[in-house]
Biopython code that builds the backbone (N, CA, C, O; Angstrom):
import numpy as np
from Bio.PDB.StructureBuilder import StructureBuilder

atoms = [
    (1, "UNK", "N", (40.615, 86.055, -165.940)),
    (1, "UNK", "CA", (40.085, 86.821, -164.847)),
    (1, "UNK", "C", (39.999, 88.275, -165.288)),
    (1, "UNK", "O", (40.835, 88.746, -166.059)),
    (2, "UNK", "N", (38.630, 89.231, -164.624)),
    (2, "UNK", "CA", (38.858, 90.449, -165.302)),
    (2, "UNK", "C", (39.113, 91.140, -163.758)),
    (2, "UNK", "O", (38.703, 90.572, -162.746)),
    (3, "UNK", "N", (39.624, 92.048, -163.728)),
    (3, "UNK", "CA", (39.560, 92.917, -162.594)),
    (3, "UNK", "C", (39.531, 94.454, -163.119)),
    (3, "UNK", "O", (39.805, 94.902, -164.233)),
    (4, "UNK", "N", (39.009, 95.249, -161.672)),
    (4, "UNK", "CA", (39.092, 96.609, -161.800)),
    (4, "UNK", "C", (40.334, 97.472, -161.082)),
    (4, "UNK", "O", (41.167, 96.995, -160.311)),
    (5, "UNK", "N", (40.253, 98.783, -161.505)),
    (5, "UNK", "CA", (41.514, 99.506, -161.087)),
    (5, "UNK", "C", (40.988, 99.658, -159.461)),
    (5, "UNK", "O", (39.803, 99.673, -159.130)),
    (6, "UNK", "N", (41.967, 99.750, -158.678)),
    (6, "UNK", "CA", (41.597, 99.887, -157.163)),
    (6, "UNK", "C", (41.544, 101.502, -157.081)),
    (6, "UNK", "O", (42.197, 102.242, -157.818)),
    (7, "UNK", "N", (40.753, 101.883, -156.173)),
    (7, "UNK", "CA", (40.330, 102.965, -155.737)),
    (7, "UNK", "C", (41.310, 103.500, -154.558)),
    (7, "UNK", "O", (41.232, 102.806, -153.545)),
    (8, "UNK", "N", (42.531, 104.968, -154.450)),
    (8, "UNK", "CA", (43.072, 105.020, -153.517)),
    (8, "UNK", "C", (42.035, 105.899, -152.403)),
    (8, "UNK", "O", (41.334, 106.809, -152.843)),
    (9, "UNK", "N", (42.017, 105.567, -151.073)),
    (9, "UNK", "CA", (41.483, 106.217, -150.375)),
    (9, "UNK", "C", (41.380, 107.946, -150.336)),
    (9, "UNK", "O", (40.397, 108.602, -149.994)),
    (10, "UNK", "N", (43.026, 108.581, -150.905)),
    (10, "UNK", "CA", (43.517, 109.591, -151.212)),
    (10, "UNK", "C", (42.997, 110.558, -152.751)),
    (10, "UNK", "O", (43.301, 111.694, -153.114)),
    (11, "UNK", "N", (42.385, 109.832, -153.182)),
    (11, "UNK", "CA", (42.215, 110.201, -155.056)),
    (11, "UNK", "C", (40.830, 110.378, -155.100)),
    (11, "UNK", "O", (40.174, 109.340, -155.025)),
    (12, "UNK", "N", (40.064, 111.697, -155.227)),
    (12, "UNK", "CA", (39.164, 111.710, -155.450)),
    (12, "UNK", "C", (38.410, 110.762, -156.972)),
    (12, "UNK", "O", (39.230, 110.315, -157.774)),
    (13, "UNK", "N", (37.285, 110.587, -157.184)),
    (13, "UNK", "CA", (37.081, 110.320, -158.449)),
    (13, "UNK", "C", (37.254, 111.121, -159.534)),
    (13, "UNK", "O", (37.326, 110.454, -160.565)),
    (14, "UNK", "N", (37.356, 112.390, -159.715)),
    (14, "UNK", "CA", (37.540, 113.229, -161.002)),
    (14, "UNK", "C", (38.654, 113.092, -160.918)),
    (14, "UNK", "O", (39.277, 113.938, -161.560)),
    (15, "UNK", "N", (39.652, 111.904, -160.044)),
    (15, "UNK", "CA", (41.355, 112.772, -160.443)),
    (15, "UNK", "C", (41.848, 111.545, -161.158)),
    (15, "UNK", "O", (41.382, 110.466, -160.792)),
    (16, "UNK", "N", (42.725, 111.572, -162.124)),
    (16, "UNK", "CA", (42.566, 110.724, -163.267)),
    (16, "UNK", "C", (43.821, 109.538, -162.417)),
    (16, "UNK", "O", (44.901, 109.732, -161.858)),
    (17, "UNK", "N", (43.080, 108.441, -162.662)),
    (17, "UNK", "CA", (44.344, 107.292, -162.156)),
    (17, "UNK", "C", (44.605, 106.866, -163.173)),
    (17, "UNK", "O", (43.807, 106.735, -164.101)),
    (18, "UNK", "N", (46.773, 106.318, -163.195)),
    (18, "UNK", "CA", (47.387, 106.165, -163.927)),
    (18, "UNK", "C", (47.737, 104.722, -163.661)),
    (18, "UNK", "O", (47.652, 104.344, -162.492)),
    (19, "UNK", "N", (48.215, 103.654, -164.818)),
    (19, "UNK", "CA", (48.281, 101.712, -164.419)),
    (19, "UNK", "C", (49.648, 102.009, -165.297)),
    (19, "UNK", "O", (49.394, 102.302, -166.465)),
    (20, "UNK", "N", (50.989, 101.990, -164.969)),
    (20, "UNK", "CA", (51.761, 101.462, -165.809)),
    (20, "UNK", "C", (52.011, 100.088, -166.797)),
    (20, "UNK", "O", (52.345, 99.165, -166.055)),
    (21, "UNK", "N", (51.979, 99.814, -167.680)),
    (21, "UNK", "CA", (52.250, 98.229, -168.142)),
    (21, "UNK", "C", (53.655, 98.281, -168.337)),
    (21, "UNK", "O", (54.217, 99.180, -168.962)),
    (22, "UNK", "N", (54.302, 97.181, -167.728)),
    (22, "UNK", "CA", (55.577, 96.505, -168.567)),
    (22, "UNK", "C", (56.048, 95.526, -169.221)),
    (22, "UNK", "O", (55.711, 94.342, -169.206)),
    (23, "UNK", "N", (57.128, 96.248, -170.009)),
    (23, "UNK", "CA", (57.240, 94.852, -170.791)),
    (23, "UNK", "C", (57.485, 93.271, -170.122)),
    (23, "UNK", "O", (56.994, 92.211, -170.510)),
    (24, "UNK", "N", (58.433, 93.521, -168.969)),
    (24, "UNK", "CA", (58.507, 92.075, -167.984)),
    (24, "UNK", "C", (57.727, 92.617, -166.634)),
    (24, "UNK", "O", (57.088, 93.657, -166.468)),
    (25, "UNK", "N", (58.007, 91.551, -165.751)),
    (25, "UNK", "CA", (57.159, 91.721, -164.508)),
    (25, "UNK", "C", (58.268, 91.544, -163.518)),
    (25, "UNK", "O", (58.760, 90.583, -162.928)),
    (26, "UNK", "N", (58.557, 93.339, -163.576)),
    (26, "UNK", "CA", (59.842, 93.861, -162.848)),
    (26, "UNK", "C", (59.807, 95.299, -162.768)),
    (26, "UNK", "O", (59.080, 95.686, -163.683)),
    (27, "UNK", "N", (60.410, 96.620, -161.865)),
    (27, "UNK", "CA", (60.017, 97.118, -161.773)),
    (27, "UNK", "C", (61.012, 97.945, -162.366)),
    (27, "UNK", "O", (60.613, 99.098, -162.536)),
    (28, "UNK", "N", (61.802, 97.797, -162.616)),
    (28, "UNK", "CA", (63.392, 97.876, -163.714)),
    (28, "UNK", "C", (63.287, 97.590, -164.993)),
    (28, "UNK", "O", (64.231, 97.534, -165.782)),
    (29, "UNK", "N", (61.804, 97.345, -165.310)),
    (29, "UNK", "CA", (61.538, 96.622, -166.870)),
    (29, "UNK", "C", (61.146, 97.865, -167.824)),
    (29, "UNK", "O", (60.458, 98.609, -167.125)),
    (30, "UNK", "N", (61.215, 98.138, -168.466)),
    (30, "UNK", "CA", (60.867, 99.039, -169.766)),
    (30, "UNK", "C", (59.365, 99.169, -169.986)),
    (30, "UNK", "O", (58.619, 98.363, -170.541)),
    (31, "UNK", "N", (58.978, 100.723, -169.264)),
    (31, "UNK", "CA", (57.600, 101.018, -169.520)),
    (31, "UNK", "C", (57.041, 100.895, -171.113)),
    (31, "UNK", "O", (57.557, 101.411, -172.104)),
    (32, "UNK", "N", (56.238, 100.336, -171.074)),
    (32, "UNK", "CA", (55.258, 99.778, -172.676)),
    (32, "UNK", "C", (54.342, 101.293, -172.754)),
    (32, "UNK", "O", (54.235, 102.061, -173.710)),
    (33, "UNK", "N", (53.937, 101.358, -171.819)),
    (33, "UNK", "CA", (52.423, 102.406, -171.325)),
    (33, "UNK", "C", (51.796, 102.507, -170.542)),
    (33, "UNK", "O", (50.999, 101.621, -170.234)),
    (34, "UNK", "N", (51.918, 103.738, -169.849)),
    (34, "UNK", "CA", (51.230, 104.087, -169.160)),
    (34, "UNK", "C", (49.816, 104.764, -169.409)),
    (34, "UNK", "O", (49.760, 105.748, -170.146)),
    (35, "UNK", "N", (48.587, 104.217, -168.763)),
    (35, "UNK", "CA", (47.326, 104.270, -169.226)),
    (35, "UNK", "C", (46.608, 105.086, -168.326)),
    (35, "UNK", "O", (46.133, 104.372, -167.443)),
    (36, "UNK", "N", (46.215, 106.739, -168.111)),
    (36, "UNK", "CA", (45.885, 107.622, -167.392)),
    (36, "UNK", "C", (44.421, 107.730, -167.875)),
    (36, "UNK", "O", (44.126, 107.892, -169.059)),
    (37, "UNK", "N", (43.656, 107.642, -167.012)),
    (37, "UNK", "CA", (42.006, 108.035, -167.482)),
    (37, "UNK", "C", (41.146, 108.182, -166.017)),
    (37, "UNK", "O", (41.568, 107.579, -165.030)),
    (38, "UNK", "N", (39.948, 108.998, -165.934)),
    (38, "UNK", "CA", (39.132, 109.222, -164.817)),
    (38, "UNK", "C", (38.367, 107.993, -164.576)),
    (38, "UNK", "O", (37.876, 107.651, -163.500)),
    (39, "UNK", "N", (38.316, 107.316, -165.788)),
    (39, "UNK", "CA", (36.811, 106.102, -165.865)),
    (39, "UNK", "C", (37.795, 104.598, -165.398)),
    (39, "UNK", "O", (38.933, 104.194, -165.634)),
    (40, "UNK", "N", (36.660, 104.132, -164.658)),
    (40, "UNK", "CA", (37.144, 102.997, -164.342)),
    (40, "UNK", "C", (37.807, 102.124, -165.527)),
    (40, "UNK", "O", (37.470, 102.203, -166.709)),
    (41, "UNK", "N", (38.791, 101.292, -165.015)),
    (41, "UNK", "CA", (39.228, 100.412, -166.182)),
    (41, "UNK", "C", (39.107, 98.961, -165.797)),
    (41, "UNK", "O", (38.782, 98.647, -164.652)),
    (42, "UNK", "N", (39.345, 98.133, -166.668)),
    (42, "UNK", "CA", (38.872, 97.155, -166.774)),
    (42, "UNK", "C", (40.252, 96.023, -167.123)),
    (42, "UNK", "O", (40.488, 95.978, -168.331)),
    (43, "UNK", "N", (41.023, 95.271, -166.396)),
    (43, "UNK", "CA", (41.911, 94.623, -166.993)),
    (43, "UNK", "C", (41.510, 93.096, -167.346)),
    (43, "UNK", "O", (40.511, 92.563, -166.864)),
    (44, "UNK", "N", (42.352, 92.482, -168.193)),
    (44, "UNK", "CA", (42.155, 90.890, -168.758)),
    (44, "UNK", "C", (43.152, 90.430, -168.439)),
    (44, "UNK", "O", (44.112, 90.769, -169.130)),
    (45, "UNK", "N", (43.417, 89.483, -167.302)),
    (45, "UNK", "CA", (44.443, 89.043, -166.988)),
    (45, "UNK", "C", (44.597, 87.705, -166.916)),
    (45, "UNK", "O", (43.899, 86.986, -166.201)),
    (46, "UNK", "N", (45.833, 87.170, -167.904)),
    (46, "UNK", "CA", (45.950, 85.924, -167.937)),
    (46, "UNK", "C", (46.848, 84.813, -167.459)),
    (46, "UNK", "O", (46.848, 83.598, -167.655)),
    (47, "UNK", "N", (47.802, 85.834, -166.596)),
    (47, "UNK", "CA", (48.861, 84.908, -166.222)),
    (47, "UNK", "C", (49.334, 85.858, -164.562)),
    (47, "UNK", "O", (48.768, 86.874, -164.158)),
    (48, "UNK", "N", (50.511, 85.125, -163.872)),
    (48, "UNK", "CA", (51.026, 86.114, -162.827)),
    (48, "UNK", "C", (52.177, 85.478, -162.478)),
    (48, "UNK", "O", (52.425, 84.291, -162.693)),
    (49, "UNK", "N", (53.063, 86.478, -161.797)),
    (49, "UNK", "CA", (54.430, 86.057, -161.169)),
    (49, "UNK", "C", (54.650, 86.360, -160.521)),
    (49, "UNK", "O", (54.573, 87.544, -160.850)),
    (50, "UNK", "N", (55.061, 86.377, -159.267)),
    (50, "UNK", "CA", (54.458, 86.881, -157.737)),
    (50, "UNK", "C", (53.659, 87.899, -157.572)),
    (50, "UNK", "O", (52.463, 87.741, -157.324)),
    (51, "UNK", "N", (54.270, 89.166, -157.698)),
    (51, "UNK", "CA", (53.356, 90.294, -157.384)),
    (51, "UNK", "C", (52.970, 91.247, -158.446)),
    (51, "UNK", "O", (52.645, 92.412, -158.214)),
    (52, "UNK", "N", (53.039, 90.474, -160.140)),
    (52, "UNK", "CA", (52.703, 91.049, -160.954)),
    (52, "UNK", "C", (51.665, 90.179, -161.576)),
    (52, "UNK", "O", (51.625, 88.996, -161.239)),
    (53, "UNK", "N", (50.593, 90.775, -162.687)),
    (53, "UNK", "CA", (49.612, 90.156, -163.495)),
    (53, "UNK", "C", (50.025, 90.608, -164.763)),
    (53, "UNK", "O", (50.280, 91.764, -165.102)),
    (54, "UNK", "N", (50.070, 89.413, -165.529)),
    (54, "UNK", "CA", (50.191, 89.384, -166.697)),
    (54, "UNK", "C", (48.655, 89.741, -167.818)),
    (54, "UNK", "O", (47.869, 88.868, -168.186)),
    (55, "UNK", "N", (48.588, 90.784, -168.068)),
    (55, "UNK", "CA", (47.235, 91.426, -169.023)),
    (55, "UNK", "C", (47.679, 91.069, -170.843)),
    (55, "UNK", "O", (48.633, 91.071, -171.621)),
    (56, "UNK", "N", (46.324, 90.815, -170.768)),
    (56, "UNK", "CA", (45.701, 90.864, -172.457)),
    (56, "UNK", "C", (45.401, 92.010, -173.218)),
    (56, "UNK", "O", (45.966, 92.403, -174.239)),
    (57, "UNK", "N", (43.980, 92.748, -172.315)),
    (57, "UNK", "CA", (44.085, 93.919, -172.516)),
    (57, "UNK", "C", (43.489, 95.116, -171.376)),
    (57, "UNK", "O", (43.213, 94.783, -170.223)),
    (58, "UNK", "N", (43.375, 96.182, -171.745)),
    (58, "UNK", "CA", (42.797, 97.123, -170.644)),
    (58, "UNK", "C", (41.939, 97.365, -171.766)),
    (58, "UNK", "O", (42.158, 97.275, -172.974)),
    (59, "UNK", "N", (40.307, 97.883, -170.732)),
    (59, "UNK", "CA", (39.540, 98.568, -171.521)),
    (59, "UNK", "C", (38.766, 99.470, -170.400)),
    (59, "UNK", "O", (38.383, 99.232, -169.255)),
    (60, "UNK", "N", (38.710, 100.643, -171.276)),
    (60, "UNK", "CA", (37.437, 101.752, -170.047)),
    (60, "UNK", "C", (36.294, 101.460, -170.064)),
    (60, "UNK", "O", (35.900, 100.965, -171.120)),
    (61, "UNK", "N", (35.397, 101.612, -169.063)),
    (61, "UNK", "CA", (34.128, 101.661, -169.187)),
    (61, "UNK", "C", (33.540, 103.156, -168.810)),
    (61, "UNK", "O", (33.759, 103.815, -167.794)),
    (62, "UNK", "N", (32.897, 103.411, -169.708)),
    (62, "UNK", "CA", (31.987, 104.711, -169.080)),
    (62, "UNK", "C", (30.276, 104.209, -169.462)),
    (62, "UNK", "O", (29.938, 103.634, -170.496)),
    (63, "UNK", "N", (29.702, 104.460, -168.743)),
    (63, "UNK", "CA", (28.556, 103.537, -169.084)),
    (63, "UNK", "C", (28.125, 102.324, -169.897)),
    (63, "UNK", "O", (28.561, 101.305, -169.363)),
    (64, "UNK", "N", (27.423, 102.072, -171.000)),
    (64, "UNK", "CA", (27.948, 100.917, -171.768)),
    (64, "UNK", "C", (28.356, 100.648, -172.803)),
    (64, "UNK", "O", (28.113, 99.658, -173.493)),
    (65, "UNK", "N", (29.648, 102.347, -173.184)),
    (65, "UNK", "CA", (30.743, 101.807, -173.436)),
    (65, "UNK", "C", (31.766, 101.128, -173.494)),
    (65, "UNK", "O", (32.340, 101.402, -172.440)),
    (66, "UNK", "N", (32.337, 100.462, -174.001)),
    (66, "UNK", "CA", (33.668, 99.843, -173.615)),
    (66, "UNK", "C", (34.742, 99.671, -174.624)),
    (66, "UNK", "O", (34.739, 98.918, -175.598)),
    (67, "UNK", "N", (35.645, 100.481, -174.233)),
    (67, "UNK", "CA", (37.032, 100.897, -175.218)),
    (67, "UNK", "C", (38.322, 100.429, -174.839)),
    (67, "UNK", "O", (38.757, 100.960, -173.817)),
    (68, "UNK", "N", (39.220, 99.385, -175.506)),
    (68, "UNK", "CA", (40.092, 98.835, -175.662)),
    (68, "UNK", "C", (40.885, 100.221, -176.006)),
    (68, "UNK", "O", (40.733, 100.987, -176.957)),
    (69, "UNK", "N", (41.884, 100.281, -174.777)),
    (69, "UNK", "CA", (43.313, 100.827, -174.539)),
    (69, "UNK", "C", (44.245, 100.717, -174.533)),
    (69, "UNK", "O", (45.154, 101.543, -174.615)),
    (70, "UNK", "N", (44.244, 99.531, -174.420)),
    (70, "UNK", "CA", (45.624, 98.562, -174.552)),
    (70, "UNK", "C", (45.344, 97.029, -174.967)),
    (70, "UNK", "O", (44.525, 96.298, -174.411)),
    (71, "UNK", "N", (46.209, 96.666, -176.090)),
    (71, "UNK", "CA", (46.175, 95.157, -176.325)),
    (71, "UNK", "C", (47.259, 94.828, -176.368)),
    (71, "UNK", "O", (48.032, 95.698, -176.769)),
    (72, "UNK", "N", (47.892, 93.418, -175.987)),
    (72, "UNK", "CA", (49.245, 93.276, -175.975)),
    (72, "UNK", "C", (49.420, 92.107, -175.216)),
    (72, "UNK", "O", (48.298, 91.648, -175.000)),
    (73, "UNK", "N", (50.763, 91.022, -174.430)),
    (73, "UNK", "CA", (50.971, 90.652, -173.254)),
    (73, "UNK", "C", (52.268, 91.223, -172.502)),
    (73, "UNK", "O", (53.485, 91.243, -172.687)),
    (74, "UNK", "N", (51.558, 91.571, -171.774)),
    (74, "UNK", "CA", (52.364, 92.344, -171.080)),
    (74, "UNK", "C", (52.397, 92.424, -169.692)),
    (74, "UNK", "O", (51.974, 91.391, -169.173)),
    (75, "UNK", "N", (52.828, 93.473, -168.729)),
    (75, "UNK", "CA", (52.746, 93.218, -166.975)),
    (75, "UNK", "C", (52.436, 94.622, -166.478)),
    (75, "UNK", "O", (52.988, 95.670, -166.815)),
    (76, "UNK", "N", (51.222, 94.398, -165.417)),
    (76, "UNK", "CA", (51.239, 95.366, -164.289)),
    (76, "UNK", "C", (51.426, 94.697, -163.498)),
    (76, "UNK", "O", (51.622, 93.494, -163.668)),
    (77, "UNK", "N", (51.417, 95.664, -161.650)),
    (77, "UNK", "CA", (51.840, 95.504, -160.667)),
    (77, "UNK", "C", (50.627, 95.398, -159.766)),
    (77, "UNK", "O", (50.108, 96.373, -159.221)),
    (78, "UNK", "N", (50.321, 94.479, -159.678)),
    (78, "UNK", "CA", (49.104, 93.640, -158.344)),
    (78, "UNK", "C", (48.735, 94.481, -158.054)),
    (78, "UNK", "O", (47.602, 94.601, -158.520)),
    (79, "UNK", "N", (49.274, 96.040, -156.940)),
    (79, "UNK", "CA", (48.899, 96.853, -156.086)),
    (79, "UNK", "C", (47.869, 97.905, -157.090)),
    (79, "UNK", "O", (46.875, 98.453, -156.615)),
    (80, "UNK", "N", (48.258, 98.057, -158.413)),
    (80, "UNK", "CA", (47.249, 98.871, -159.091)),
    (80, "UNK", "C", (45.922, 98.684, -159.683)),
    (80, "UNK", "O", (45.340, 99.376, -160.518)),
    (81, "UNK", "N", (45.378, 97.077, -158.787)),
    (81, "UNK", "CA", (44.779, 96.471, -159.358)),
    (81, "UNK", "C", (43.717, 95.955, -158.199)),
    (81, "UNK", "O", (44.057, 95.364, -157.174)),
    (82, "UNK", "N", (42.243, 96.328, -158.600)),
    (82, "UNK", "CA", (41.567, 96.218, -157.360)),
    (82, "UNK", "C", (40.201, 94.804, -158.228)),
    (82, "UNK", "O", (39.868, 94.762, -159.413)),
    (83, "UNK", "N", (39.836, 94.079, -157.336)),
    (83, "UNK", "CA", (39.018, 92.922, -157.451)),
    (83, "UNK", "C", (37.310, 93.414, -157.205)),
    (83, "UNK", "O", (37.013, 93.632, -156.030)),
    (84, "UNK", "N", (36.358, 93.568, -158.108)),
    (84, "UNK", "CA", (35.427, 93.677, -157.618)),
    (84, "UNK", "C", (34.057, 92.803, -158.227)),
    (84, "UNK", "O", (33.616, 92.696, -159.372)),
    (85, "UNK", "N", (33.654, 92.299, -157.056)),
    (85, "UNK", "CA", (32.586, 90.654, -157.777)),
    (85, "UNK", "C", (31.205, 91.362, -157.475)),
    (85, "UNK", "O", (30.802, 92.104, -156.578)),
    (86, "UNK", "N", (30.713, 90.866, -158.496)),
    (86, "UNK", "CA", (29.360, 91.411, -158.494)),
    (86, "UNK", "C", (27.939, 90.506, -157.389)),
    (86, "UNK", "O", (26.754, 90.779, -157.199)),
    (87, "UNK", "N", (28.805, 89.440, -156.910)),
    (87, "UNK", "CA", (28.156, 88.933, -156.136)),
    (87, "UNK", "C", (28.304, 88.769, -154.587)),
    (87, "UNK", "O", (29.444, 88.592, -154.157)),
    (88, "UNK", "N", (27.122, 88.816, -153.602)),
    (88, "UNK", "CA", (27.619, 89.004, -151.924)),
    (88, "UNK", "C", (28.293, 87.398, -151.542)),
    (88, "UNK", "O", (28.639, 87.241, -150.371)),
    (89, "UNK", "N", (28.429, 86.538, -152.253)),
    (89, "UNK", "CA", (28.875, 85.380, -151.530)),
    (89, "UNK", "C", (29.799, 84.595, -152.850)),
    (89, "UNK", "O", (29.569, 83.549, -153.456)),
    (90, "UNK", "N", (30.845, 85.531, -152.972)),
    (90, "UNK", "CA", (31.806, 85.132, -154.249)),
    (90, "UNK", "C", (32.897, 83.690, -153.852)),
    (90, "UNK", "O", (33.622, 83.844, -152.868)),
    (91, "UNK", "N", (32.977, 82.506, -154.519)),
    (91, "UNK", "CA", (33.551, 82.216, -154.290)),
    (91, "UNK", "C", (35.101, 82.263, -155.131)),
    (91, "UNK", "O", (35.064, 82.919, -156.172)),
    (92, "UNK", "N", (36.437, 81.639, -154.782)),
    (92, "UNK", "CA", (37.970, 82.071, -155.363)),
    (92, "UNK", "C", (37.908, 80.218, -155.493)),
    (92, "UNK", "O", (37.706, 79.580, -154.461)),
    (93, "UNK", "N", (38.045, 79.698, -156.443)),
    (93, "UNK", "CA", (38.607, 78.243, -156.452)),
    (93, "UNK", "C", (40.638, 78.498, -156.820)),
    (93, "UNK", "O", (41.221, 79.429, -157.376)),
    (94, "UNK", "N", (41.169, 77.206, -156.204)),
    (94, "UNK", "CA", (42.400, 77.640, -156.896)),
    (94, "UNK", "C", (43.039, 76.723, -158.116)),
    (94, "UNK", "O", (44.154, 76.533, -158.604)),
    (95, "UNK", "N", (41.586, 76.231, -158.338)),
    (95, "UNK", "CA", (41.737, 75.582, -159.945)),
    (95, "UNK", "C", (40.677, 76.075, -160.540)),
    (95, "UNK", "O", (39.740, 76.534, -159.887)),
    (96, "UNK", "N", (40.703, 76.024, -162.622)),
    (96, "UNK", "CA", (39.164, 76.383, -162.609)),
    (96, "UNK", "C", (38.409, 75.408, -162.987)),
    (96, "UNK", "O", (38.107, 75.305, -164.176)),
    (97, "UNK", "N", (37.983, 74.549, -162.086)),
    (97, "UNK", "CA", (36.930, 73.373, -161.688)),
    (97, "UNK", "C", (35.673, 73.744, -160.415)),
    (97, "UNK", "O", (35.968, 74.848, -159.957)),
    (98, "UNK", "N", (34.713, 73.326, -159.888)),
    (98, "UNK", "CA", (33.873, 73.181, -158.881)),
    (98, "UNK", "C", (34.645, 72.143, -158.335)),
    (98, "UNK", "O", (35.561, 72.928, -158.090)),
    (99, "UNK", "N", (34.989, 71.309, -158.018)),
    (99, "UNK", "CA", (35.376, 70.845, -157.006)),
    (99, "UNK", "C", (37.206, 71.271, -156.211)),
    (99, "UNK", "O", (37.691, 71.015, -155.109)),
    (100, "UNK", "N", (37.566, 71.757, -157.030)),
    (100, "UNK", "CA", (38.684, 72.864, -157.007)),
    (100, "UNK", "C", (38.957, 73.202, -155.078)),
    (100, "UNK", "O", (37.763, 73.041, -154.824)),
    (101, "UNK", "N", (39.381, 73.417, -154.121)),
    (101, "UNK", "CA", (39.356, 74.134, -152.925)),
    (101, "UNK", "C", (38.896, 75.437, -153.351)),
    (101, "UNK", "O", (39.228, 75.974, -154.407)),
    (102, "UNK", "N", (38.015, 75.984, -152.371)),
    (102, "UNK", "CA", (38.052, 77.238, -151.981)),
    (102, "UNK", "C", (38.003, 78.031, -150.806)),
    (102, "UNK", "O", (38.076, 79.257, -150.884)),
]
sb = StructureBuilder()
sb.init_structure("model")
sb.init_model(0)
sb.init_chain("A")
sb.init_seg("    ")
for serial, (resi, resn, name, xyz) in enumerate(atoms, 1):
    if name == "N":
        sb.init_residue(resn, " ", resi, " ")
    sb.init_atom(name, np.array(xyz, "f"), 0.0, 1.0, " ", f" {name:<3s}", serial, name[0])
structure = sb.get_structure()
């Protein structure tokens, strides 16, 4: 799954948002890196444990650039992490099959 950084209602766009990664998916866990930039980012996420996602990597996009910032497995925290589908009638299966529920 890829997702984008969520947008705070409070943060203009020129003000640079920051995604901590950790090494576990805890909030007591040993910062790996913290990843500060204005441009949207881009996460690869391959795993989760309640309210954390387990990432592959982060990458920025600034037009159609795209720069790997982080590679690794490692954990952010759900809340720094915003979902955006490029389509008006997206569906979520909770397997990855078509006949899957959604």
């Amino acid at each position: 799954m890829i997702c984008q950084t969520s947008k705070s209602p409070n943060v203009s766009d020129d003000e640079p948002k920051s995604s901590i990664v950790r090494v576990k998916p805890a909030v007591n866990s040993a910062i790996l890196k913290t990843v500060t930039t204005k441009d949207e980012v881009i996460f690869y996420i391959t795993g989760s444990n309640n309210d954390w996602f387990e990432i592959s990597k982060i990458e920025t996009t600034d037009g159609d650039i795209e720069e790997a910032i982080f590679e690794g497995h490692d954990w952010i925290h759900s809340s720094l992490v915003g979902l955006s589908v490029a389509s008006a009638d997206a569906k979520l299966y909770a397997a990855p099959r078509k006949r899957a529920a959604s």
